[in-house]
N, C-alpha and C positions, 0 to 999 in steps of 0.2 A: 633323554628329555623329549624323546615323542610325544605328540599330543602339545606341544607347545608351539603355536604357529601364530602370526601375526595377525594376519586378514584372512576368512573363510567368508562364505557366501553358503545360502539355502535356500531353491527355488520355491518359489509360492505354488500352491496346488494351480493344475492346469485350466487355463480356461477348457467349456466344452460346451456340446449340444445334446440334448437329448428329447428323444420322443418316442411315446409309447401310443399306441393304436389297442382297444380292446372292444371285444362284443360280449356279452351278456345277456343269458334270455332265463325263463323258469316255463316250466309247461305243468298242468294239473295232472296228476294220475289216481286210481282207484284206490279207495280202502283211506282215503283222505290222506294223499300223499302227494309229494311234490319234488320235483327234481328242476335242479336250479347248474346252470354252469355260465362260466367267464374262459374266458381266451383273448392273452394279451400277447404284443409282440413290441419288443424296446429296441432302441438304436441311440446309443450314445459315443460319440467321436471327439476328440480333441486332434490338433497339428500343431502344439507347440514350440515354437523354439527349442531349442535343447541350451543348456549354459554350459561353459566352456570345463573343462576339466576341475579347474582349480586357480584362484586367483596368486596364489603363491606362485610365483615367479624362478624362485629358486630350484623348483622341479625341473626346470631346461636340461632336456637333453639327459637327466639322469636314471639310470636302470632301465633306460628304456622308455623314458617320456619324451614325447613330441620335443621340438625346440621350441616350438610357438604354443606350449600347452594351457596358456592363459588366452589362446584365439577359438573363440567356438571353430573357427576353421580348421583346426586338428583334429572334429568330431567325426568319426564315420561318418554321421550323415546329420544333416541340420536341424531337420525338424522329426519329433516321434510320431508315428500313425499307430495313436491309439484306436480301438475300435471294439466294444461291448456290443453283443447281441445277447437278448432276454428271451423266452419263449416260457408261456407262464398257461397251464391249463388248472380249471380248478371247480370241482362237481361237488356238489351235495344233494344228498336222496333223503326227503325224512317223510313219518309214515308215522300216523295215528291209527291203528286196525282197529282198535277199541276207546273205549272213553278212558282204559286205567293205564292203558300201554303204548308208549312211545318210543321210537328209536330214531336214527339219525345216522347217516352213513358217507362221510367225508372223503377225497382226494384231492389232493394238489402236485401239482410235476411241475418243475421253475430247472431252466437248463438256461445259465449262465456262461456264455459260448465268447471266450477271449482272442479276440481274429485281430490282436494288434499285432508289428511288424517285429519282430527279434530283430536284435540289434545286439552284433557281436562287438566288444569293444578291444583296441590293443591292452587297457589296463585300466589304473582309476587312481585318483590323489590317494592313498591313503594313511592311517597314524596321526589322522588331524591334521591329514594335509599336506604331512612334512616328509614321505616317502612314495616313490613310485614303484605298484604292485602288478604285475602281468598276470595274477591268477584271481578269482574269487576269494579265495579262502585259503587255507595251508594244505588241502587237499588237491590243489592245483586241478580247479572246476574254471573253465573258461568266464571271462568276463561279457555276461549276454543277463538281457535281463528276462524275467519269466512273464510268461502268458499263464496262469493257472485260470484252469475252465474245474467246470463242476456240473451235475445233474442232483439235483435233491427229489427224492417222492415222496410224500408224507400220506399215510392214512388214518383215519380214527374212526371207530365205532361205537356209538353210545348208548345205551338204552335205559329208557326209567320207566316206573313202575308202582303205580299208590295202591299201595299193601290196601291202607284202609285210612279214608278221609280222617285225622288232616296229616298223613304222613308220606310221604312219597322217597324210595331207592333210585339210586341212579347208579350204573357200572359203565365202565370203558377201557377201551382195549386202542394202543398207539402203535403204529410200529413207523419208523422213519429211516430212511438212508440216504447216505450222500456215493455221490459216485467222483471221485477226483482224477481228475488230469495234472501230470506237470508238477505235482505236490508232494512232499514230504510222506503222503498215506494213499493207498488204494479207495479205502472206503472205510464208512463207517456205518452201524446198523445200530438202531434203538430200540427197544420193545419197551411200553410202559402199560400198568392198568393203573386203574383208581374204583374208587366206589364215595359213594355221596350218602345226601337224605336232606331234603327239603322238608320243614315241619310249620304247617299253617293252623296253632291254634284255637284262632278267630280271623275275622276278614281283614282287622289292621295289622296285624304283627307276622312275620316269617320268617325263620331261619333257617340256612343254607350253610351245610357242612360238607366235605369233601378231603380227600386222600390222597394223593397218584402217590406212584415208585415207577420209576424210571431207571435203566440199564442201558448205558451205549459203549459197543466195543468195537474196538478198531481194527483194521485187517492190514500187514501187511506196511505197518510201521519203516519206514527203510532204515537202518539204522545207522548209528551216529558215530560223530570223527569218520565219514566218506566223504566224496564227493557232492555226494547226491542231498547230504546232509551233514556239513560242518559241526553241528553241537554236538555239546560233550553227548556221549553215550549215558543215557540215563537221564535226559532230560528229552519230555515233548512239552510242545504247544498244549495248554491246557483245553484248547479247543478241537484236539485232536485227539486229545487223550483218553482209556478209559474211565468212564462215570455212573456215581453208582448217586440217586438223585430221592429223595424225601419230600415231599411236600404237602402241608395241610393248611386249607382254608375253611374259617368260620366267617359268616354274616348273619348279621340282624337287621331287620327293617322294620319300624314301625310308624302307625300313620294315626294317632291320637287324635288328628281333627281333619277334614277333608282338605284343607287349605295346609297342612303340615306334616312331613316325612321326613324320617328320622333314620340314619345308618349309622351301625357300627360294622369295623371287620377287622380280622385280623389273619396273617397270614407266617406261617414259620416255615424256611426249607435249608435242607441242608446240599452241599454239593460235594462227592469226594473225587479228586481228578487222581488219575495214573497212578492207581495201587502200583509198589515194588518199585517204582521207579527213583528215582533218590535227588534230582532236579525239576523245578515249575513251580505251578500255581498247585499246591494240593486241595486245599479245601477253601469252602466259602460256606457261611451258615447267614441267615438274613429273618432279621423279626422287623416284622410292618405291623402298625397298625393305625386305622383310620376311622374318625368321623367325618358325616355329612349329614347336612340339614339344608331342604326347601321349602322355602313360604310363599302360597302363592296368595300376594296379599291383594289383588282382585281379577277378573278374565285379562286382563291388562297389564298387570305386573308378575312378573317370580322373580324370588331372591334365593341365591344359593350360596353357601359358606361350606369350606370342607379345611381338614387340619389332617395330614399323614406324619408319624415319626419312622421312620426307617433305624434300623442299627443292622450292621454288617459287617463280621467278622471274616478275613479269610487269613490263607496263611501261603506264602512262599517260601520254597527251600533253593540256594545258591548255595555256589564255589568259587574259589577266587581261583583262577589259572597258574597256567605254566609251574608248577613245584609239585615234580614225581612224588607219588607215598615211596620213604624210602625206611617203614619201621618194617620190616620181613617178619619180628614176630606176631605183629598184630592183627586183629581180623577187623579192624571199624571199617576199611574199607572194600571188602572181602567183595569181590568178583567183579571189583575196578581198579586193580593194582597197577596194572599196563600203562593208566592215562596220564594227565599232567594236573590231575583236580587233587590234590593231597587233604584230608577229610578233616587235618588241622586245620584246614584253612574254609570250612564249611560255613556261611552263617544264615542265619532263620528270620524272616521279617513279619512278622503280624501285623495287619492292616485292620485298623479299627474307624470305622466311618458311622457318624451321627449326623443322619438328612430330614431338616424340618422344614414342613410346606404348608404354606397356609393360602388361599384361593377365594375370592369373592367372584360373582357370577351375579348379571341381572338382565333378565329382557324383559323386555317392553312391546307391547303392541298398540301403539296410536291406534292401529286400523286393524281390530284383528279378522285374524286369514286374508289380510290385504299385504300389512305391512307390520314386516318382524324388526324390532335394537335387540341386540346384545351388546354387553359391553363386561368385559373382564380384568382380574388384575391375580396376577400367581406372585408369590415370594416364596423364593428356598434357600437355604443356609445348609452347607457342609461342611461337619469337621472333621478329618482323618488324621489319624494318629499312626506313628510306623514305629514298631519298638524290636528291635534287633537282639538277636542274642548269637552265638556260636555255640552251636548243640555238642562240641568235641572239646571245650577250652580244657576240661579237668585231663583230659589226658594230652593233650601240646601240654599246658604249664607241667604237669606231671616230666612231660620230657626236655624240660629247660628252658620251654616258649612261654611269652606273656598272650597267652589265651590262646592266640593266634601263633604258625607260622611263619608268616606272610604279614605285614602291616596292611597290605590292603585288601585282606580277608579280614577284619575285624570289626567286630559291631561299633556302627556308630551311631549315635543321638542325632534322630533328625528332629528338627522344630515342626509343631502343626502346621496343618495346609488347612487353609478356611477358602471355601467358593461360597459367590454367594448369587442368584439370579433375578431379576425383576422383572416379568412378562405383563404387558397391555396390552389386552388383546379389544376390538371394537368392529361392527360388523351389522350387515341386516340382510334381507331378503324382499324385494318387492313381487309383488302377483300384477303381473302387466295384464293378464287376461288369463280365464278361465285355467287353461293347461299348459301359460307360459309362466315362470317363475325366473329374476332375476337377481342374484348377490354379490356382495361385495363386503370383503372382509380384510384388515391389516391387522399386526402383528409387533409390536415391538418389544426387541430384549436385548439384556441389557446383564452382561455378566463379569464378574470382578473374582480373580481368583489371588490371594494372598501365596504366595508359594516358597520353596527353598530358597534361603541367605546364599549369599555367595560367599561362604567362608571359604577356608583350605581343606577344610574336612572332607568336602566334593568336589575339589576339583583335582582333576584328571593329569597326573603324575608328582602328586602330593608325595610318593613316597619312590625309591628309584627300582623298586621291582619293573618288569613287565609285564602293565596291567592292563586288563582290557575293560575295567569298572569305570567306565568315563560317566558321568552324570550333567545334564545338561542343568548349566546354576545360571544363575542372576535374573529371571524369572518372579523378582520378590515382589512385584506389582504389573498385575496383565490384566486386560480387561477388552472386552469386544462390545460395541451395540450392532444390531441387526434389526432390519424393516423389511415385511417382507407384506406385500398385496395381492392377495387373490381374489380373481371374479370366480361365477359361476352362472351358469345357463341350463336353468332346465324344463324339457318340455312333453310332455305326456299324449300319447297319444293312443 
C-alpha cells in the first residue's frame, strides 16, 4: 500500500533575481557587407528556504530518518544557494558582392555555468512519503542534488542566389553542439542543410519555399540501470536522444491593393527520436497552417487578423516494472532479458493535439512618428487526445494473460484534455524628442486547463503490484491569470 499517505506537501518554484548586462555594435565592411555582434552576461540567484523532509510524521526515526523529520531543522543546511551564470556571444557576417548574390554567415556560443552549492542529503521521504530511503535510486547513488552546466555552439551558413528575375535559390548548411557537464550524455552534434526558392511573379505577390534535414547524434550516452543513470536500459530522454528531422515550409504573400496584404503558410515536419532504443518519446510529426491579413485603413490606423490550426501527432513507447521476462523461448524481448521490464507488460500512447488560434491586432497613431496604440487580443483552444494500446497483448493473452501481465501495464482510456488561453495585450510608444523614444506595454493572460478525472484508473496503487506508474489526478479544473508590465527606453545617438 505505498503511495498511500495522508498529508504531502510541494514547494512552489523559488523565488530569485536576475540580471543580464549586454553590448551590441555592427561596423560596415567592403563588397556591401556588414558584420554585426552582441555580448551578454546573466546572473540569476535565489536563497530559499528549504522545506522540511516530509510532513508525515510517522517517518520518525524509521530506516534511518531524523526523529524530528517534519523540522526543516533536520535539513543539512536551511537555505539552497542557487546560482546561474550565462555568458552568451553571438556574430553575424552578411555580404551582397553582387546584385544576384548573397550570403550570410552566423555564430552563437551560450555557456550556461551552474555554480549552485551541492548539497548532500542523509536520505529523502519516499513511496509517497511513506518510506525512508538512504540512496537515490536502487543503484544506491547518494542523495545530492545536481548542478548540470552546458556550453552549446551553433553555426549556420546561407547563401541565395536569383538564377533569373523573378526566381531566386537559397542553400544552407547548420552544424550545432552541445557540450554537457553533470548529465546523463557527453555531447551532442547536429549537422543539417536545406535549400529554398523565393518566386516573385509580379511586384504584389511572392512565394517562399523551403526544405532543411537535420541529424543530431549523441556521444557517450551513459547507460542505464547504473548509478549514473537509474532508467531502464533502453530508454533516453528524447532530448538527448538521436534524431533524424524533416521539415518543409511554404508561403504566399499577396498585396492586391496598397492598403491590403494577404498571407498564407503552411508548414509540415517530422521528428524520429532514439532509433533501436525500445523506451521514450519516439516520434512527433506536426502540420500548421496559417492565415493573415493587414488593412491599413488610413496613415493612422492598421488592422491585423490572423487564424493558425496546428495538429500534432507524436508517439511514446513505456513499461511497466519490476516483472522479470521469464518465457526463455521467446525472442520479443531479445537483448533485454536480464531486466525487470517484461515486454507483456509493454504499452504504446499516441498523442494527438488539435491547436486553434485566432488574434486581432490594431495600432493607432493620433500623432504619427510622435505617438504609437497598439492594442491586441489572442485566443487559443487545445485538444489532446491519448489513445493507449499494448503492442505485446496477442502473445501475453496467447500465454494465459488478459493483454497484460501486470494490471498496471495495461492500456487505459484516458478522457480528453482541453486548454484553453485568452491574451490582452495594450501598449504604445511616445517620441519625447528627436532620438529619445519612450514605451510602455501590459500583458494579460489568462489560462484554463480542463484535465484528468480523479478516477481509480490513475490513481497510484489501484492494483497491489509494485508500481512505479503514479499519475498526478484531481487536476479536473486549473486555471492561472498573469499581468505582466513592461517599460522601455530608447535613445539614439
Amino acid at each position: 500500500d505505498r503511495g498511500r499517505f495522508v498529508n504531502g506537501q510541494m514547494s512552489l518554484a523559488p523565488s530569485s533575481q536576475s540580471h543580464d548586462v549586454s553590448l551590441s555594435g555592427s561596423v560596415e565592411l567592403p563588397m556591401h557587407s556588414r558584420l554585426t555582434g552582441n555580448v551578454s552576461y546573466g546572473m540569476t540567484d535565489q536563497n530559499e528556504l528549504l522545506v522540511p523532509y516530509t510532513l508525515n510524521s510517522g517517518l520518525a526515526s524509521i530506516a534511518g530518518a531524523p526523529a524530528n523529520v517534519t523540522d526543516a531543522a533536520a535539513l543539512p543546511v536551511s537555505r539552497f544557494n542557487g546560482a546561474i551564470r550565462t555568458f552568451t556571444q553571438s556574430f553575424a557576417l552578411t555580404t551582397k558582392p553582387t546584385e544576384k548574390l548573397g550570403a550570410s554567415l552566423k555564430y552563437r556560443y551560450y555557456d550556461y555555468s551552474n555554480r549552485s552549492d551541492k548539497v548532500l542529503f542523509p536520505g529523502y521521504a519516499a513511496f509517497g512519503e511513506s518510506y525512508w530511503r538512504t540512496v537515490k535510486n536502487d543503484k544506491n547513488a547518494a542523495v545530492q542534488n545536481d548542478t548540470p552546466s552546458y556550453v552549446r555552439q551553433t553555426a549556420k551558413l546561407a547563401v541565395d542566389y536569383e538564377i533569373a528575375h523573378p526566381l531566386a535559390l537559397e542553400v544552407d548548411a547548420l552544424w550545432d553542439r552541445y557540450n554537457h557537464q553533470q548529465q546523463r550524455i557527453d555531447s551532442t552534434d547536429e549537422v543539417g542543410a536545406g535549400a529554398g526558392f523565393v518566386y516573385k511573379p509580379v511586384e504584389m505577390a511572392r512565394v517562399h519555399g523551403a526544405y532543411h534535414y537535420a541529424h543530431r547524434a549523441v556521444k557517450k550516452y551513459k547507460a542505464g540501470a547504473t548509478a549514473a543513470n537509474p532508467e531502464a536500459v533502453g530508454l533516453a530522454n528524447f532530448n538527448w536522444a538521436d534524431r533524424v528531422r524533416h521539415r518543409t515550409d511554404l508561403r504566399a504573400d499577396v498585396n492586391p491593393t496598397d492598403t491590403l496584404s494577404v498571407g498564407v503558410a503552411g508548414q509540415y515536419q517530422t521528428d524520429d527520436y532514439g532509433a533501436g532504443e525500445r523506451f521514450g518519446f519516439k516520434s512527433q510529426k506536426n502540420l500548421i497552417g496559417s492565415v493573415d491579413a493587414t488593412y491599413d485603413a488610413s496613415d493612422k490606423v492598421s488592422l491585423s487578423v490572423n487564424y493558425t490550426r496546428e495538429h500534432r501527432k507524436g508517439r511514446t513507447q513505456n513499461g511497466a516494472k519490476d516483472d522479470a521476462f521469464n518465457v526463455a523461448a521467446s525472442d520479443l524481448d531479445f537483448g533485454y532479458g536480464g531486466d525487470n521490464f517484461n515486454p507483456f507488460n509493454y504499452w504504446n500512447t499516441d498523442i494527438t493535439e488539435n491547436v486553434d488560434t485566432i488574434g486581432f491586432t490594431a495600432e493607432i497613431r493620433p500623432i504619427p512618428e510622435k505617438l504609437t496604440l497598439n492594442m491586441g487580443y489572442d485566443y487559443s483552444e487545445s485538444r489532446m487526445r491519448f489513445d493507449t494500446s499494448n503492442p505485446n497483448a496477442a502473445e501475453a493473452s496467447a500465454m494465459g494473460y488478459s493483454g497484460t501481465k501486470l494490471a498496471n501495464g495495461a492500456a487505459q482510456v484516458w478522457p480528453l484534455v482541453v486548454s484553453k488561453t485568452h491574451e490582452v495585450r495594450a501598449g504604445g510608444s511616445y517620441e519625447l524628442m528627436k532620438d529619445l523614444t519612450v514605451g510602455l506595454n501590459y500583458l494579460f493572460s489568462w489560462y484554463m486547463l480542463n484535465d484528468f478525472q480523479n478516477t481509480g484508473a490513475y490513481l497510484s496503487g489501484s492494483t497491489p503490484e509494485n508500481t512505479t506508474k503514479y499519475v498526478a489526478t484531481g487536476a479536473s479544473n486549473y486555471n492561472y491569470t498573469a499581468h505582466m508590465v513592461g517599460t522601455t527606453l530608447a535613445y539614439k545617438f
